[in-house]
C-alpha positions, 0 to 999 in steps of 0.5 A: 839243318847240315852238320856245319849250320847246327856246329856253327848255330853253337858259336851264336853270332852271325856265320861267317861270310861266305868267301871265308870258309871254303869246303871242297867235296862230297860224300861218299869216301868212307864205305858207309850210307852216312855222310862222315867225311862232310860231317867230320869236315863241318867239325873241322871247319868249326875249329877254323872259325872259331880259331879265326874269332880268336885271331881277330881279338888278338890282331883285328884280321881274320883268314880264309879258311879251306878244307877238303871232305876227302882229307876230313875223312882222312882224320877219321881213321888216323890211327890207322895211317901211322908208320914207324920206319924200321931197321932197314929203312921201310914203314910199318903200320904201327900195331898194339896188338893187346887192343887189336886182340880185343878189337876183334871180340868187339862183334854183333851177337844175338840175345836170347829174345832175339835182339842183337847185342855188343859187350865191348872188351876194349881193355884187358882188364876190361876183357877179363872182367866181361868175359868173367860175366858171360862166362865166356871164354876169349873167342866169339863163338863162346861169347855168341854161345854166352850172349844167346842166354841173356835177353838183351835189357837184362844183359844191358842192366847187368853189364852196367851193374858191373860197372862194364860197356855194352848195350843193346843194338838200336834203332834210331827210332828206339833211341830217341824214344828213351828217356836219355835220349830224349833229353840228349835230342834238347841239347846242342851237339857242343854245350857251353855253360858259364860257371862263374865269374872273373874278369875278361882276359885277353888273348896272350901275345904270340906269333899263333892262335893260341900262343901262351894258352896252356891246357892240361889233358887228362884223357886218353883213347881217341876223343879226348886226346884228339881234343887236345891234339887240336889245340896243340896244332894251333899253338898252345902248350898242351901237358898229357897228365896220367897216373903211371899204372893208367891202361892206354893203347899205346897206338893211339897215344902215338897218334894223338899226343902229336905237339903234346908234352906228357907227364905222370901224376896220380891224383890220388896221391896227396903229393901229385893231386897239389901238383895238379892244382898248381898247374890249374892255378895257371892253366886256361883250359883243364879236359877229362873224360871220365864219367860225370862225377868221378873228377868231383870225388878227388877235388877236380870237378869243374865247380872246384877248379873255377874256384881254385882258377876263376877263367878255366875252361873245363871241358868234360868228354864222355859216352853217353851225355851229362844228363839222363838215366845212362849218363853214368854209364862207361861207353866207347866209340862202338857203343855209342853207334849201336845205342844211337841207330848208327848201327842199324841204318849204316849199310848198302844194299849187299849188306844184309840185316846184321848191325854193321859198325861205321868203317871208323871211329867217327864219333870219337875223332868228331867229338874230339874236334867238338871238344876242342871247337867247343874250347875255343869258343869259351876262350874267345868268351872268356876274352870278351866278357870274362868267365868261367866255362864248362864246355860238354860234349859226349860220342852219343850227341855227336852220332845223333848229330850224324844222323841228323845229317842225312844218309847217302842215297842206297847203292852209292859206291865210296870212293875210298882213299887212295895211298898217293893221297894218304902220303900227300897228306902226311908228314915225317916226325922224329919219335922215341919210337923212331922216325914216323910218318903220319897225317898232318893237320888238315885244315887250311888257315891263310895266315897261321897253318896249324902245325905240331911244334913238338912230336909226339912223345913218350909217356911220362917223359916230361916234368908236370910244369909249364914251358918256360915263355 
């Protein structure tokens, strides 16, 4: 089964005729044995059909929908195509230098009993943290020298004690021997559930998509917001919510939050937490990306926003899946590679042995579409038949999901993208951080092409309250 039938079986009717979608292309683009760039397209055109469900209830018409493997490939390193122009009129790549330090902490190192081993130091105060640990100090060849003194599951255990990332490299095979992943192997790659009942609701009138839906988005680094970014190129109102004192990397937030507006709230004050519920009572999708329980604690679980909002689309993103004995584990795009196999498998023959991170952040980006695909198929549900629905989706059932689809035969050579491409796909924007160039939305709709209506904007800068009709 491809990644486009298993993303598509999700959707549960029949998959659309075959003049309707359209995907040119082939792998490989990315330097990478895994097919990344038709995987991310199957996660895209998902999106598009599930947009065209939506058009159809609103105007009785669907669309052709048609995209590029080389474009979805694209939208799996975005972060890295964002230019910001400076003084003298010329584009720099935009850097947060603070994440790019610990990016390059982020390596392979081998364990005492000889296993290889990635403690992730993401943020700062999560680099301190580790390296505080390992009793390392901040340089690999102290890291690998801390690392070499542990075995592997011991170091695995202790990091997950301490309420850190990190993992033991494995093999595909060894993942689904665990009992996680076992369990993550008889899920679907998007799951859907119904909560609660409420009467069926119309799609709202508009000239786009997803015109007068409203959608809050407590997420931050790459999936979750890239969930929500989605939604916001189809024309919803999309409100980032963060407590002020939130870690964030700031280059991600400046390519994710395009057509987003962006305000602070903390909800674990009383005053912010009731202003949060007020916007729920009139929301139609709500997306966190925290590890399973912690919404529940401060009043914002899925069962209690169904409640205060019968109709909400809850959509819950994390690492490792909702279910099974790491569910409750904190993880990020790197983990999720080497717990699932990606790591061990994801070379050409001029590699080596040595664990090689994918060449992006294929599961986060993928997940993120997942997300939002996974949103608008309870919308389109919820319009049919009423409902409360919590959507699922986690970075580990995305990678199993691209292994599954099968690798590139050994020796291929990528045919990376080329600048001229990058800019034929990109647009300009006017910023709080100057005039910007980034990526465009890459899927194509024959009657309602998705665009960002507003530019990315600063955090915090906007009021916690819907726009006005």
């Amino acid at each position: 089964m491809t990644a486009l039938d298993e993303i598509l079986n999700v959707r549960g009717t029949q998959h659309p005729v075959s003049d309707e979608l359209q995907i040119i292309g082939k792998d490989p683009v990315l330097n990478s044995n895994f097919k990344l760039g038709e995987v991310a397209a199957a996660a895209h055109a998902g999106v598009g059909v599930a947009i065209n469900d939506l058009w159809e209830l609103k105007t009785g018409q669907r669309q052709k929908i048609k995209l590029n493997v080389r474009s979805a490939a694209a939208t799996l390193k975005s972060n890295k195509f964002i230019k910001i122009q400076n003084a003298t009129g010329a584009y720099e790549d935009l850097i947060d230098t603070d994440h790019e330090y610990n990016r390059q902490l982020n390596g392979v190192y081998r364990t005492k009993d000889g296993r290889w081993f990635l403690p992730h130091f993401g943020l700062n105060h999560l680099r301190e943290r580790m390296l505080g640990l390992l009793q390392a100090y901040p340089d690999n060849a102290s890291i690998a020298k801390a690392v070499s003194k542990w075995d592997a599951l011991a170091l695995e255990a202790e990091i997950e004690q301490h309420n850190l990332c990190g993992g033991m490299v494995r093999t595909n095979a060894e993942w689904l021997g665990e009992p996680h992943g076992k369990i993550l192997s008889a899920k679907p790659v998007v799951e859907i559930t119904k909560i609660g009942s409420s009467d069926p609701e119309p799609m709202p009138a508009g000239e786009r998509p997803l015109s007068g839906v409203k959608a809050l988005d407590l997420t931050r680094i790459l999936a979750g917001p890239i969930a929500a970014r989605t939604l916001a190129e189809h024309g919803a109102d999309v409100l980032m919510v963060a407590a002020e004192k939130t870690p964030q990397v700031h280059a991600y937030v400046a390519d994710t939050c395009h057509g987003k507006r962006s305000c602070f709230l903390d909800i674990t004050e009383k005053e912010d937490a009731k202003r949060l519920q007020d916007l729920v009572r009139t929301a139609d999708i709500f997306s966190q990306g925290y590890r399973p329980g912690a919404m529940d604690k401060h009043g914002f679980g899925a069962e209690e926003l169904s409640e205060i909002r019968p109709g909400l689309i809850y959509v819950s993103i994390n690492c490792y899946g909702f279910d099974g004995p790491f569910s409750k584990r904190g993880g990020w795009e790197q983990v999720a590679q080497i717990m699932t196999g990606l790591t061990t498998e994801n070379a050409f023959s001029d590699q080596g042995a040595v664990p090689k991170l994918l060449p992006a952040a294929a599961n986060d980006y993928i997940t993120g579409y997942l997300g939002a695909y996974g949103a608008l198929l309870a919308l389109a549900r919820r319009a049919k038949e009423g409902g409360s629905y919590h959507v699922k989706v986690s970075l580990c059932q995305t990678a199993m999901m691209i292994y599954r689809n099968g690798k590139l035969e050994d020796g291929l050579s990528p045919q990376e993208l080329s600048p001229d491409e990058i800019a034929a796909l990109s647009c300009e924007t006017n910023t709080h951080l100057g005039r910007a160039k980034h990526l465009s939305p890459i899927l194509q709709m024959s009657e309602t092409s998705p665009f960002w209506a507003l530019p990315t904007p600063k955090l915090g800068a906007n009021t916690a309250e819907w726009r006005s009709a």
